[in-house]
N, C-alpha and C positions, 0 to 999 in steps of 0.2 A: 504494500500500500504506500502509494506517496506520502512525502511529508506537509503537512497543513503550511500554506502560503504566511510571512510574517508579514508583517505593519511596520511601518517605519518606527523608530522608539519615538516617544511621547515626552513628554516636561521632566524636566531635570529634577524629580524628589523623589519620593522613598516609593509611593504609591503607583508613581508613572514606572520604574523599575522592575517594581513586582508582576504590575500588567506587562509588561513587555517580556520580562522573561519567563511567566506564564499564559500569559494569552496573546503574544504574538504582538501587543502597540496595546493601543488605548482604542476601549469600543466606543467607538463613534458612528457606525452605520447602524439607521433605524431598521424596525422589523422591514417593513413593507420595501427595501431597499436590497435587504438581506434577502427575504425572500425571490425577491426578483432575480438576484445574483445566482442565488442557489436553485433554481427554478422548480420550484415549488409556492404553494398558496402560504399565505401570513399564519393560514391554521394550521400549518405542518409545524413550522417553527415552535407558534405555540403548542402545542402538543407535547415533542420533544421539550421546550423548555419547563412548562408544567410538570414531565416526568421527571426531570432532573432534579424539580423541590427549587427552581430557581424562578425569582420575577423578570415577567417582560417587560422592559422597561418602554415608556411612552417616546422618547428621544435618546435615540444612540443606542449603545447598551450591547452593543457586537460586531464582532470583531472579522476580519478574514478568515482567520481559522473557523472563528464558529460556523461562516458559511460554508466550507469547505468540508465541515465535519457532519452540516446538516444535508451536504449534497452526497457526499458518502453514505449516510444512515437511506437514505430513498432509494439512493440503486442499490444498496443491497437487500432494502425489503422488495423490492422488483424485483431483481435478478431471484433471490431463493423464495419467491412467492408467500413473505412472512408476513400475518395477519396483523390487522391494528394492533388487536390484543396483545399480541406476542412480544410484537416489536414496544412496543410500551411497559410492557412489564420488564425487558432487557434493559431499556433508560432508566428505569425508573430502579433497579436495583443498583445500576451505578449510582444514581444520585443519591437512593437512602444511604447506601454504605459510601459511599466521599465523604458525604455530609458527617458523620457521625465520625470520620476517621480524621478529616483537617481538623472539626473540632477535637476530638485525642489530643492531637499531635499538636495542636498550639496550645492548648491547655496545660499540656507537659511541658512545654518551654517555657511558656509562662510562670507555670512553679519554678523550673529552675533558674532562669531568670532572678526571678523573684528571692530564692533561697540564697543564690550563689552570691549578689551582688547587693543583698539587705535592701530591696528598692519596695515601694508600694505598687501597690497592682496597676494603675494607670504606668508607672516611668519602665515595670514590665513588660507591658504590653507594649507599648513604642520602642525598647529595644528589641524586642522580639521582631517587630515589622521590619527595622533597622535591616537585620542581622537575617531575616527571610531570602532576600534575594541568595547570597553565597551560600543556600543549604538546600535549596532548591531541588537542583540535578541529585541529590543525593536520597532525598525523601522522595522522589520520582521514580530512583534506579529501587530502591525499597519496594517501594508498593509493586511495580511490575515484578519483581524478584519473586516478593511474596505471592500475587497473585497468579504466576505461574504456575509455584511448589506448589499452592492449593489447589489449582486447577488439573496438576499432574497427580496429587493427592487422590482425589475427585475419582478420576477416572480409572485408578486401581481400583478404589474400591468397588467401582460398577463393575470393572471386570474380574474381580475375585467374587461376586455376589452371579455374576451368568456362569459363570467357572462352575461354578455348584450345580446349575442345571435346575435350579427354582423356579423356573420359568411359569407363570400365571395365566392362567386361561382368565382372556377378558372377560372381568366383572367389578362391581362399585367397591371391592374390597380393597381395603387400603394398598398400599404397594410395598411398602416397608418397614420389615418387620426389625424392632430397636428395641434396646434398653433405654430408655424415658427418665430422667430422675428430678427432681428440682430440692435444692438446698436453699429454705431461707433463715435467715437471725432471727432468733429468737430474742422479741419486745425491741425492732429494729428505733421505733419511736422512742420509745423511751433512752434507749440508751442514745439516741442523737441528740435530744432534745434541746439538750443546752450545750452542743460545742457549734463551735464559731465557725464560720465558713471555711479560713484553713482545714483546723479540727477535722470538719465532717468529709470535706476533699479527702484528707488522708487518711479516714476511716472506711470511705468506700474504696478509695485505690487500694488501699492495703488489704483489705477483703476479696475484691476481685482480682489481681494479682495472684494472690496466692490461691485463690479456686481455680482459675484457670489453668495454673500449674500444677495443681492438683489432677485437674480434668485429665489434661494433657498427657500428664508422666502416668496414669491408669490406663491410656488406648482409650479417652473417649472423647467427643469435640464438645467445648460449648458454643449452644445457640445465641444465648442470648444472657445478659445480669440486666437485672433490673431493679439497680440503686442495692436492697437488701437481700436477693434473692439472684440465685445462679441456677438455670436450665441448661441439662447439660443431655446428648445421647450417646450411647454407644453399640458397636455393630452386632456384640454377643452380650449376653444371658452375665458371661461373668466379668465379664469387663464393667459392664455396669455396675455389678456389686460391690466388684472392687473399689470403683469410683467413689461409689455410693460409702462405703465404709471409711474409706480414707478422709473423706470430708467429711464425716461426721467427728472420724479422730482427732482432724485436727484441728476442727473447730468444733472444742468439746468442751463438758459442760466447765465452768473458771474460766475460761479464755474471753478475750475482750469482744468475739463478736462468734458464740454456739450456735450452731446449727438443728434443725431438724430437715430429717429429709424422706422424699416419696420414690419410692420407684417403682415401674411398671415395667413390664416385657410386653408388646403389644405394636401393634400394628398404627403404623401414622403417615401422614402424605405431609411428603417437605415441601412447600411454597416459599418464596421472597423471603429467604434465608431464615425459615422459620420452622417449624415441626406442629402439625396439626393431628386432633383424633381426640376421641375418648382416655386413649391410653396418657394422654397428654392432662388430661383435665386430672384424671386419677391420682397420676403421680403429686398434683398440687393440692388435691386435697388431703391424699396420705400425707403430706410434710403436714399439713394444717395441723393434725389430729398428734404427727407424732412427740416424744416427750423430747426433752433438748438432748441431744449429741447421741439422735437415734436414729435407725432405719425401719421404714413401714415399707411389707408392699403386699400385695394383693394376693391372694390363693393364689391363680394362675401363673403369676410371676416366683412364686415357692417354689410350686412345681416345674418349673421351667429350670430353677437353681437347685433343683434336687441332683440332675447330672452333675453339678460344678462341685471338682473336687477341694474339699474344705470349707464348705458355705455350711455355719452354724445358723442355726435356726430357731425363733422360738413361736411356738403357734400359741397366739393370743385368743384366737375363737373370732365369732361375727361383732361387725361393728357397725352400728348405723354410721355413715359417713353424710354429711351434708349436700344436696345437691348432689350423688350418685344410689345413695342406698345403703342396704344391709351387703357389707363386705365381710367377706371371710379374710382376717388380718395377721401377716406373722412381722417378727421384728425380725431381721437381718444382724447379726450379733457380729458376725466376723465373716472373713474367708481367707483362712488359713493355707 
């Protein structure tokens, strides 16, 4: 693929810089200009730009490259015959996951920033901006790095799951069969309630940090944290329990931020980097129910961890659970 056309550089300060050596110059050409450039209607653009999570701005606001990126996105939904739908939900997960990862990644300079050089959060923030141009090409070469290994990631594990010869006769039955878990802190409010912005910054980074490593170092990926709570899957029966155990260990009961946690074995359909199903909903209400720096999971998930060698078990009986029913409930003790 070509490389997207540049813009001449723009005004001599910190902002004209950044635009120029991420977006090519300074955007100055309006929608209906851009459109015309890129030969497509004003509602193509917005489309794409709706998907990305970014504003159409009334004057200016685009650049050469973005035309050029928006005439590439059209021939290839022509050329591979890709439906609106399709091609919108492919934008549309670049721009949730950008969005969420610039924000990261400035936020973590900004702390350090802010640490290294004793500054307040405003004279942070403006060296940060400073200091963006020359880190640029690096946090660039990152994300593509990354998102390769993930992508080549990916597609082992598709081809170790047909490798097996599980092949499904079409039907509405979910497609993918996982270990489901979610770990949240236990009384996350209260114990935030009174630390101060820094404070609560380094109470969720240091939570999530360390479950992720968690997740990671057991063979399972996480989906998603969400501030007090971490959703995580994995591809077998024990890889999850181990997940499962490990996080409750080490976020157990005395520590500054215990866990309870749910797991299911059970069937779910991954969308927009997400995990959806029953077996998804379960796993969050077993954490609900269970006691701090424990494991709940369901009958069917026992039995699934009955093959896994060293999964201690203790069966608690039926539980009414909220919003699902009378569960039959064991705790996950260990797996040795």
């Amino acid at each position: 693929m070509a490389t997207p056309p540049q813009d001449p550089a723009g005004e001599d300060s910190t902002l004209a810089e950044i635009e120029r050596v991420l977006l090519g110059g300074p955007a100055s050409i309006d929608l209906a200009e851009a459109a015309r450039m890129a030969g497509v209607p004003s509602a193509e653009i917005r489309r794409i730009w709706n998907a990305l999570g970014l504003v159409v701005p009334e004057v200016g606001g685009f650049t050469r490259a973005d035309v050029w990126l928006v005439r590439q996105l059209h021939a290839a939904e022509s050329e591979f015959e890709v439906s609106d739908r399709t091609g919108v939900s492919l934008v549309r997960a670049v721009g949730h996951t950008t969005d969420r990862l610039v924000s990261w990644q400035v936020e973590g300079l900004v702390e350090h920033m802010r640490e290294r050089y004793r500054l307040d959060d405003a004279s942070a923030r403006l060296m940060v901006l400073d200091r963006l141009p020359s880190i640029i090409s690096l946090l660039e070469a990152q994300l593509l790095h990354g998102w390769r290994r993930q992508l080549a990631a990916l597609a082992a594990r598709i081809d170790a799951e047909l490798g097996q010869a599980h092949r499904m006769e079409e039907s509405d039955e979910l497609p993918l069969l996982r270990a489901v878990g979610l770990a949240d802190i236990v009384g996350f409010t209260g114990r935030t309630a009174d630390l101060g912005s820094h404070a609560l910054a380094d109470f969720v980074h240091d939570f999530e940090a360390v479950a992720r490593d968690v997740v990671t170092a057991g063979g399972g990926r996480v989906i998603k944290t969400v501030g007090d709570a971490v959703l995580f899957v994995a591809d077998d029966a024990g890889a999850g329990a181990r997940v499962a155990t490990e996080l409750a260990r080490t976020f157990s009961v005395g520590s500054e931020s215990p866990v309870r946690v749910g797991l299911v074995w059970g069937r779910v359909l991954s969308r927009f980097g997400d995990v959806f199903g029953p077996a998804v909903s379960l796993a969050a209400r077993l954490s609900d129910v269970a006691e701090p720096g424990t494991v709940l999971l369901d009958g069917g998930t026992a039995t699934a961890l009955g093959a896994v060698p060293g999964a201690v078990l203790e069966t608690l009986g039926e539980r009414m659970i909220p919003g699902v029913g009378t569960v039959p409930v064991v705790r996950l003790l260990d797996v040795v």
